[in-house]
LOVEXDO-401799 format. One line per field, with one value per residue (C-alpha): residue number from 0; x, z, y. Coordinates in steps of 0.05 Angstrom, whole numbers. Layout:
// LOVEXDO-401799
n <- c(NUM	...)
px <- c(X	...)
pz <- c(Z	...)
py <- c(Y	...)
//
This chain:
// LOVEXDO-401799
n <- c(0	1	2	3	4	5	6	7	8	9	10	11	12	13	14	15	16	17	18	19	20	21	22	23	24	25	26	27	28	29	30	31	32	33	34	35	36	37	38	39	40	41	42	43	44	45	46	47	48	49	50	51	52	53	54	55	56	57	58	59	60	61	62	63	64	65	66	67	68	69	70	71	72	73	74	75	76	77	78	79	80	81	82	83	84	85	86	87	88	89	90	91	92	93	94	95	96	97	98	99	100	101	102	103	104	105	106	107	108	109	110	111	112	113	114	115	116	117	118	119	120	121	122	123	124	125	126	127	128	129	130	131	132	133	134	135	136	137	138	139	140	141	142	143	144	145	146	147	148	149	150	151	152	153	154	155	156	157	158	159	160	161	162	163	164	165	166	167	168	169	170	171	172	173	174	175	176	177	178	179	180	181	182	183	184	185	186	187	188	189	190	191	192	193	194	195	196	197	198	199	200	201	202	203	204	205	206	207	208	209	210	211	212	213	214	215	216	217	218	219	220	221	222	223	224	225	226	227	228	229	230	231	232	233	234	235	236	237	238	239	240	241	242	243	244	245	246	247	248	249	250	251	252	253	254	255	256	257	258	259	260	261	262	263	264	265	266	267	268	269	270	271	272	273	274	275	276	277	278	279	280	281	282	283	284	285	286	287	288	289	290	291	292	293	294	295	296	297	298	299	300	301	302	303	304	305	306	307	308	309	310	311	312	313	314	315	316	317	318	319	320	321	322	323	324	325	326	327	328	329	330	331	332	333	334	335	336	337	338	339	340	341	342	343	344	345	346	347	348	349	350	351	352	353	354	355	356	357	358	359	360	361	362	363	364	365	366	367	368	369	370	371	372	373	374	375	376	377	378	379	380	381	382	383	384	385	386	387	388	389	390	391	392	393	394	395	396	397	398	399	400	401	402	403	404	405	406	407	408	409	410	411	412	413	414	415	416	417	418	419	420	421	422	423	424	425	426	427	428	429	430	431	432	433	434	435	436	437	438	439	440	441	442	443	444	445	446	447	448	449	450	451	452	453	454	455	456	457	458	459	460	461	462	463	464	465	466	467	468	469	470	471	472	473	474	475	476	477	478	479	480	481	482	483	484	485	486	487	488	489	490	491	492	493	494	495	496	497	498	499	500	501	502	503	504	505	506	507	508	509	510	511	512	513	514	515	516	517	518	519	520	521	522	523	524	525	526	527	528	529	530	531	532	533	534	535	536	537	538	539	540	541	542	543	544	545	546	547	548	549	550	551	552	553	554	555	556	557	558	559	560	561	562	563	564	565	566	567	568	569	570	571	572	573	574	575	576	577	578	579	580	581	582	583	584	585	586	587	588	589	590	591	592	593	594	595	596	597	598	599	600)
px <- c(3356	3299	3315	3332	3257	3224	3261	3243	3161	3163	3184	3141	3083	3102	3110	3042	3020	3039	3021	2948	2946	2885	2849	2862	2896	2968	3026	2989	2928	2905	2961	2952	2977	2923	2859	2879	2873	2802	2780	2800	2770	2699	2698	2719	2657	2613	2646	2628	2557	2559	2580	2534	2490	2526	2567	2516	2557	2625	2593	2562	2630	2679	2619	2628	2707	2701	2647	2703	2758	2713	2696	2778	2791	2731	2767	2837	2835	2898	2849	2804	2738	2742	2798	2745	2700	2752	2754	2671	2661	2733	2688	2625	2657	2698	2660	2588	2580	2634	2609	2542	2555	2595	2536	2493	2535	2538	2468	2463	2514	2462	2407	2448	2478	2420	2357	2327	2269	2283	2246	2254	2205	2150	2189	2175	2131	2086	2113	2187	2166	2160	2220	2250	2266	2233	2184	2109	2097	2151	2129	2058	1999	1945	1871	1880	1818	1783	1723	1672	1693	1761	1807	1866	1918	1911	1984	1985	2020	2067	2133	2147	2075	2050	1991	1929	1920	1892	1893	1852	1884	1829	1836	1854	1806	1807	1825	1766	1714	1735	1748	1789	1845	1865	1938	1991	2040	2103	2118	2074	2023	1956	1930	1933	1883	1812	1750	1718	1630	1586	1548	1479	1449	1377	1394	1464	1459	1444	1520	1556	1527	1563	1564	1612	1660	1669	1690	1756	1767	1729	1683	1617	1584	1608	1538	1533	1564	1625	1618	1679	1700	1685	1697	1645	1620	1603	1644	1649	1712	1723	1789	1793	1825	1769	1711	1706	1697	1743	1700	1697	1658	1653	1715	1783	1838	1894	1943	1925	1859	1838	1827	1770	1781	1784	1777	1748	1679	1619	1617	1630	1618	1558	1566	1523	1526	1601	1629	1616	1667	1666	1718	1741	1791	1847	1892	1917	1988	1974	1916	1927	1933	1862	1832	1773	1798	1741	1666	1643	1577	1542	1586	1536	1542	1595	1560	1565	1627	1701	1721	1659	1624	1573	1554	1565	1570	1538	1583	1614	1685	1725	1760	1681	1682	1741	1727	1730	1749	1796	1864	1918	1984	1971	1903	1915	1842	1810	1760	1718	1672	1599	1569	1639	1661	1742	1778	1820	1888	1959	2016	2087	2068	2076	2024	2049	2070	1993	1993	2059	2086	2049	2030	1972	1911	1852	1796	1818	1779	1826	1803	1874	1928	1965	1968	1892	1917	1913	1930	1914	1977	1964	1890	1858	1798	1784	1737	1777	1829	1901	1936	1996	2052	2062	2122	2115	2173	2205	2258	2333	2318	2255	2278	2329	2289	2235	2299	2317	2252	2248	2327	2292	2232	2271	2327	2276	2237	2285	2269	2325	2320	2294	2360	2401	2440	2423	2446	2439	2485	2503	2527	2580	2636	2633	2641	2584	2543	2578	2546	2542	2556	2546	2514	2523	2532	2590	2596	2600	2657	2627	2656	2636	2645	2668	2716	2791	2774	2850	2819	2758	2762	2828	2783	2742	2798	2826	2765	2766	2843	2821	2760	2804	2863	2825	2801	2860	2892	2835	2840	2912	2894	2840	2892	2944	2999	3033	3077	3131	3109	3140	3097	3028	3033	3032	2982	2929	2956	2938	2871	2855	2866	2832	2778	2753	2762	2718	2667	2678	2659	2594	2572	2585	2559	2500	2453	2443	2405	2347	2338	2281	2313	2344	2420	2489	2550	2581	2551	2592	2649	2661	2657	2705	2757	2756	2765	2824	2856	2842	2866	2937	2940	2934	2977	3035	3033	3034	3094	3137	3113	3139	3206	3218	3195	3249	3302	3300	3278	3288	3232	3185	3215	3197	3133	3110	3139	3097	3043	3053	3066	3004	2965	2993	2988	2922	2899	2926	2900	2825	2838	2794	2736	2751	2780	2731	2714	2715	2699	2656	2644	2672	2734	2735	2708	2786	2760	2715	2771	2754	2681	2657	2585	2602	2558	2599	2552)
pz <- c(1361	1318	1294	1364	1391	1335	1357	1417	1393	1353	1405	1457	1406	1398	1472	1479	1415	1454	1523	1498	1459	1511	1464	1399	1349	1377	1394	1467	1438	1469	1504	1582	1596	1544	1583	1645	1623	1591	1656	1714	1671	1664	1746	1765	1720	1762	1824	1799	1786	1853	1891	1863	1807	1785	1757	1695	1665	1667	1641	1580	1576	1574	1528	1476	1482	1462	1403	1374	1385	1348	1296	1284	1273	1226	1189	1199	1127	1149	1202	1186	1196	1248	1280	1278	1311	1362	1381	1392	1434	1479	1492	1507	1560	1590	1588	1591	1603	1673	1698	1701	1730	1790	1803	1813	1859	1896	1898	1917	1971	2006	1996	2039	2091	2108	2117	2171	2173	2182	2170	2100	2092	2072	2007	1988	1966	2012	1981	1996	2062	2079	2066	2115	2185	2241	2189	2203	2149	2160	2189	2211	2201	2189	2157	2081	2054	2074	2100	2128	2199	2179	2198	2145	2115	2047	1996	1934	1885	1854	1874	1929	1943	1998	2049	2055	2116	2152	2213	2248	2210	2158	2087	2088	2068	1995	1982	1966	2028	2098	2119	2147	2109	2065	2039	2032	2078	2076	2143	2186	2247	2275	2226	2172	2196	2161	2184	2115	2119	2068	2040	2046	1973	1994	2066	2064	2151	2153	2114	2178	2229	2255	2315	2375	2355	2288	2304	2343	2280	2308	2249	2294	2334	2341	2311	2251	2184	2155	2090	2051	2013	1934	1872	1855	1921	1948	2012	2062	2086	2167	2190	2258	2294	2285	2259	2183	2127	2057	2014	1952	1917	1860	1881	1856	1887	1923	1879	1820	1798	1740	1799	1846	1915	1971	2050	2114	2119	2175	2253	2293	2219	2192	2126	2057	1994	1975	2022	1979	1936	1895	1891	1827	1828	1781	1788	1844	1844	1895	1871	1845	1771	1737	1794	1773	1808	1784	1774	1847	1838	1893	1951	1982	2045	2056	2078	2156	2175	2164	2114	2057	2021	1966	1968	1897	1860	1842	1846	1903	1922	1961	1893	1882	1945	1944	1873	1873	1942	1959	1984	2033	1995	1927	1905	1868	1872	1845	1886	1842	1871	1867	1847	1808	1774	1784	1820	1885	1875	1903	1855	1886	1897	1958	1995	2022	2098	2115	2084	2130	2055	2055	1987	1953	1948	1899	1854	1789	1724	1687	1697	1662	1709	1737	1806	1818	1846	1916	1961	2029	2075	2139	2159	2230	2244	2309	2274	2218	2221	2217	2139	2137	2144	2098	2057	1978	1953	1894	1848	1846	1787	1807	1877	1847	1798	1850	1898	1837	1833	1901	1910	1843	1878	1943	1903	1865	1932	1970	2001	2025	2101	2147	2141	2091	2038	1971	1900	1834	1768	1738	1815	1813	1773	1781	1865	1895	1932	1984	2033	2097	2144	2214	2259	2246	2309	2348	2398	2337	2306	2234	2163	2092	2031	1983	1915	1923	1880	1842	1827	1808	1765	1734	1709	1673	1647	1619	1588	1544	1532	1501	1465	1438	1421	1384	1344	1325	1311	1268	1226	1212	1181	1142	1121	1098	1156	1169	1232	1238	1252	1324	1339	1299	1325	1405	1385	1363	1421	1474	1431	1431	1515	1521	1474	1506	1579	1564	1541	1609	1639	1598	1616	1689	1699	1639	1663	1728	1696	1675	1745	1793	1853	1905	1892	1924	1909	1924	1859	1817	1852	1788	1732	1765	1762	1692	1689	1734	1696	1627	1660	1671	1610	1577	1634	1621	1540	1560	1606	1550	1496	1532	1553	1485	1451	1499	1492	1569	1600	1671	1649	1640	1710	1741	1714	1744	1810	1808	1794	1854	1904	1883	1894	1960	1989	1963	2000	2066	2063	2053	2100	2156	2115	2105	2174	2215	2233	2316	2342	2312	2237	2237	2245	2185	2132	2100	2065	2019	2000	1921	1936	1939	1963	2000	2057	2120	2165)
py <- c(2278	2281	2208	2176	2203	2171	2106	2121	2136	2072	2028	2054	2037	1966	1960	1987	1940	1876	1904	1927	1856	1839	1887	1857	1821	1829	1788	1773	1750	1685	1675	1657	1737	1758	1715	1729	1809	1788	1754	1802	1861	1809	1804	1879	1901	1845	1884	1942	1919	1883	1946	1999	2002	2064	2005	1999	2066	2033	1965	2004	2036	1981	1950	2008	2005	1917	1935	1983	1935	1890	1930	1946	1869	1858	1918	1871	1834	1797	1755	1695	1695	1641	1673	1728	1686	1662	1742	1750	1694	1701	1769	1738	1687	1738	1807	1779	1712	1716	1778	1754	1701	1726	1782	1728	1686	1742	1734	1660	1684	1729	1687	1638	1681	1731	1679	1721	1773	1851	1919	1920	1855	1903	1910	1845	1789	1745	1687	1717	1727	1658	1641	1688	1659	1695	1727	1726	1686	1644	1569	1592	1537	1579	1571	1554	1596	1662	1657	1712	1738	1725	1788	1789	1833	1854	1859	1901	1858	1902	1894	1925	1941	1954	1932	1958	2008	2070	2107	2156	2214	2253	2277	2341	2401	2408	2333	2300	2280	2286	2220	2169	2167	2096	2083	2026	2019	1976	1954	1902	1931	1929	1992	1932	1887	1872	1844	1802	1814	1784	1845	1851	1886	1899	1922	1954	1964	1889	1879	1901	1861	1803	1766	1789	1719	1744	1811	1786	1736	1680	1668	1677	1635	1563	1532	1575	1551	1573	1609	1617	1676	1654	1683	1737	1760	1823	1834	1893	1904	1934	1969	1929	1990	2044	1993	2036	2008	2009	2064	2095	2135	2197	2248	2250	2219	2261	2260	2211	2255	2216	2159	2156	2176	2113	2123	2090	2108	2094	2081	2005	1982	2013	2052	2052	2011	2052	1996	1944	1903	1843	1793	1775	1719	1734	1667	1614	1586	1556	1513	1440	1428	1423	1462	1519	1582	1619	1619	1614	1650	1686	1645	1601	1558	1513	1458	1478	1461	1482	1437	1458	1403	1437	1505	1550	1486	1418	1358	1325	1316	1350	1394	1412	1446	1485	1508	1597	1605	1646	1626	1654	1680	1653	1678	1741	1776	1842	1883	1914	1965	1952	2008	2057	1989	2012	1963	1975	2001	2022	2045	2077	2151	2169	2221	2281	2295	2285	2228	2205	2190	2127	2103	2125	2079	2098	2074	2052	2060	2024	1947	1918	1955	1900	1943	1930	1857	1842	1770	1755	1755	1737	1703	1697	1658	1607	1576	1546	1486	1508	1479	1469	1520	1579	1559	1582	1564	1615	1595	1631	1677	1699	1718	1759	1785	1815	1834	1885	1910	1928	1960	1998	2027	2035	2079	2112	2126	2171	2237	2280	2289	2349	2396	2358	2381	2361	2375	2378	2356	2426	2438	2385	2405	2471	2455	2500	2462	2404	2350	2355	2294	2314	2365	2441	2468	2510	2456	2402	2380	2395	2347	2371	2338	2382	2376	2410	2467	2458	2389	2411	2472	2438	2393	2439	2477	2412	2401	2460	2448	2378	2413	2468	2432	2372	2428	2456	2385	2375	2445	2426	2364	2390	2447	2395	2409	2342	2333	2279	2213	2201	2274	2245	2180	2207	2262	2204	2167	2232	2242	2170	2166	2237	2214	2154	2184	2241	2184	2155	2218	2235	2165	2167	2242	2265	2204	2246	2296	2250	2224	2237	2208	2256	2262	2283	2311	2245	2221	2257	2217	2158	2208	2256	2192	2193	2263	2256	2207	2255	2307	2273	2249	2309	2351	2304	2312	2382	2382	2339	2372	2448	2407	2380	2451	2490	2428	2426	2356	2404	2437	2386	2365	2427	2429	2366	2383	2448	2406	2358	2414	2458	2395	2382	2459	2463	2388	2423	2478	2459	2390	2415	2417	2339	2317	2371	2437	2450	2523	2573	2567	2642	2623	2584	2640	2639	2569	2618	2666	2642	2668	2597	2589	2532	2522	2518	2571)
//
């Protein structure tokens, strides 16, 4: 008997030698069976990836699983080195090179199909914007430079930055001054608009005065000149809605202390010399080759009419002209604070609830942080001749580059909602703590998402089966104890599954526990797969092993069939909690006979 189950052993291994041949140097390899293994594994990891980026932890482990196969064929002395190499680069083309490229079709897919604006345009870049049908930005002729008595919105260049704003709301006592509060905020209205003043430095009441024209955008009276907005000048900046101006001064920021504190300060436009801000002209993409973005100087006149012709340089021409100014979308600008010297700034931290968890905006020190960079969005001024339309055209990769960065911050972003359940890791697999998906009411019908506890706590208990038995296997070998070969040859087999499921598992579940983000039970979800699968694995060693110890293949039978049943009673039994919950949540207090703390009250 002994004789026909090593038969048996052995030919089940060679089956599972040519069958697993998509893993190495079997009889399948590089056959068509063999690549078409190799590819269909490449594009489930891009669906993975394309589905969820919870994907990355089955990526990194199918990743680890090819660099071992690899590593057992450089150890194969019976292969040449270029088979060898044949092996590496069938890998590359099917596990890297193919799954990146169907992710990014995917890509090129929705970049086709959804052209049109929606709420989440906030989230991205001006130059994105434009792009965007129906978008704001999207078609609109508008002036090409800023000029004073131009009203504008102000983006924070970070990805997913946001624009400039404030409202009537105060600081709170005990957060700095008490004044109008300034943050970033990543949705489009009238709280984002911004009157430009020239600033005046030996009479700071003189800096808020402008004509009635300019105060509606218009640039000021028709007979004036226009004076563009150049590199180096001292500007004021008014919130339109409550006629403050952007302020700093000597407190701490809200929440980033080691920043200066920024709010809307003054009455109809009138504050001190804290309003005033010089631009500093980081870069233009949007100015011709050869073109001096910088060095403007104090900003003089522009020759009187809209289209400039000398002031803040010598020279003549119409490049001479243009040279500092600052331009709609693709001038990146600092505004460095005239008398602090930190520059203007927005990062991702959100405010608290009096804050309406709008970004924070502050005073930098710190003249290098790349979130101190600021472009004009959207520009309104009568008195200056419409360009041509707002169309900054981005390549592929960098759209879905910044498209990342923004599902990143987004993801990263999330606050659990008023009443919502939320949990930790160390909840999950021991079941405590569900999800709620609907109202929790009498008169509602009431779902929770919580884990069959036989599922569950079966996977732990398998867990410490695998520990404790790969312990023992191990202490035998170190002993000397030698089992038959058909037995050793499906213990490395069971160890080997086991092994590399567990791996599955840590992948797909410790990450969790480094993550700021608000979580769910649901999360759990992809590592509790592999523990599924390890469990039944090792369950159905277990059941063979008892049948074969006892000579009775009924047993092993019976065994399963407990299995199966216990699973089934146990799935009807807690189905309302998946399928609903209608009447009083009394009535369903039986579902915590195990003392769960589940909360269904």
């Amino acid at each position: 008997q002994q004789q026909q189950q090593q038969q048996q052993a052995q030919q089940q291994q060679h089956a599972s030698g040519a069958t697993n041949g998509d893993c190495g140097e079997g009889p399948m390899a590089f056959t068509v069976e063999w690549w078409g293994w190799l590819v269909l594994t490449g594009a489930s990891l891009a669906l993975a990836m394309s589905v969820k980026w919870v994907g990355l932890f089955v990526v990194l482990f199918a990743g680890t699983q090819t660099l071992a196969d690899l590593w057992d064929l450089l150890g194969d002395l019976r292969l040449s080195k270029v088979r060898l190499v044949q092996h590496f680069f069938a890998r590359v083309l099917t596990l890297i090179v193919l799954p990146i490229a169907v992710y990014l079709g995917f890509f090129a897919l929705h970049f086709a199909l959804l052209t049109h604006s929606g709420p989440g345009d906030g989230f991205m870049s001006s130059a994105f914007q434009t792009g965007l049908r129906g978008s704001e930005l999207h078609g609109i002729s508008g002036p090409e430079f800023v000029a004073f008595g131009s009203v504008v919105t102000l983006k924070n260049r970070r990805c997913g930055g946001g624009l400039l704003h404030s409202h009537p709301s105060l600081y709170p006592e005990g957060v700095g001054a008490l004044q109008q509060q300034m943050t970033a905020y990543q949705h489009k209205d009238d709280n984002n608009l911004w009157l430009v003043k020239r600033a005046n430095l030996l009479d700071p009441i003189q800096s808020h005065r402008l004509p009635a024209a300019a105060a509606a955008g218009g640039g000021g009276d028709g007979g004036a000149p226009v004076e563009f907005v150049r590199d180096g000048d001292i500007i004021v900046l008014e919130h339109v809605s409550t006629g403050r101006n952007v302020h700093s001064h000597n407190e701490k920021a809200p929440i980033t202390t080691r920043h200066f504190q920024t709010t809307c300060y003054g009455e109809n436009g009138v504050g001190d010399s804290n309003d005033f801000w010089r631009v500093q002209i980081e870069r233009d993409a949007g100015a011709p080759t050869g073109e001096d973005v910088g060095g403007g100087g104090g900003g003089g006149d522009d020759g009187g009419n809209a289209n400039g012709g000398g002031g803040g340089g010598s020279g003549n021409g119409d490049d001479r002209a243009r040279k500092g100014r600052v331009r709609v979308l693709t001038t990146v600008v600092r505004l460095v604070h005239h008398n602090l010297g930190c520059q203007l700034h927005s990062h991702s931290t959100q405010l608290p609830k009096w804050g309406f968890e709008q970004l924070e905006v502050t005073c930098n020190p710190d003249a290098a942080d790349s979130n101190n960079l600021w472009n004009v969005e959207m520009h309104r001024n009568e008195r200056l001749p419409a360009g041509s339309a707002y169309d900054q055209r981005t390549s592929f990769f960098s759209d879905v580059w910044e498209l990342h960065q923004a599902m990143l911050q987004v993801n990263n972003g999330l606050k659990p909602k008023e009443n919502e359940v939320t949990s930790r890791p160390w909840q999950w697999p021991i079941n405590v703590r569900g999800q709620r998906f609907t109202g929790w009411d009498d008169d509602s019908t009431r779902v929770l998402l919580i884990g069959n506890p036989l599922v569950w706590h079966g996977v732990l208990v398998g867990l410490a089966a695998l520990a404790l038995y790969t312990g023992i296997h191990m202490l035998r070998q170190q002993r000397g104890y030698r089992d038959p070969p058909w037995i050793r040859q499906r213990k490395e087999r069971v160890l080997n599954a086991c092994g590399w499921l567990t791996l599955g598992y840590l992948l797909h579940y410790l990450p969790f526990f480094a993550m700021g983000r608000v979580l769910y039970f649901h999360h759990y979800f992809p590592a509790l797969a592999f523990a599924c699968m390890g469990l039944a694995v090792l369950a159905d060693y277990a059941f063979d092993a008892l049948g074969t110890r006892f000579r009775s293949p009924a047993l092993t039978k019976a065994l399963q069939a407990g299995a199966f049943s216990a699973l089934a009673m146990s799935f009807l039994f807690f189905s309302p909690l998946a399928y609903g919950m209608s009447g009083k949540a009394a009535s369903f207090a039986y579902l915590n006979f195990a003392g769960f703390d589940w909360p269904l009250k």
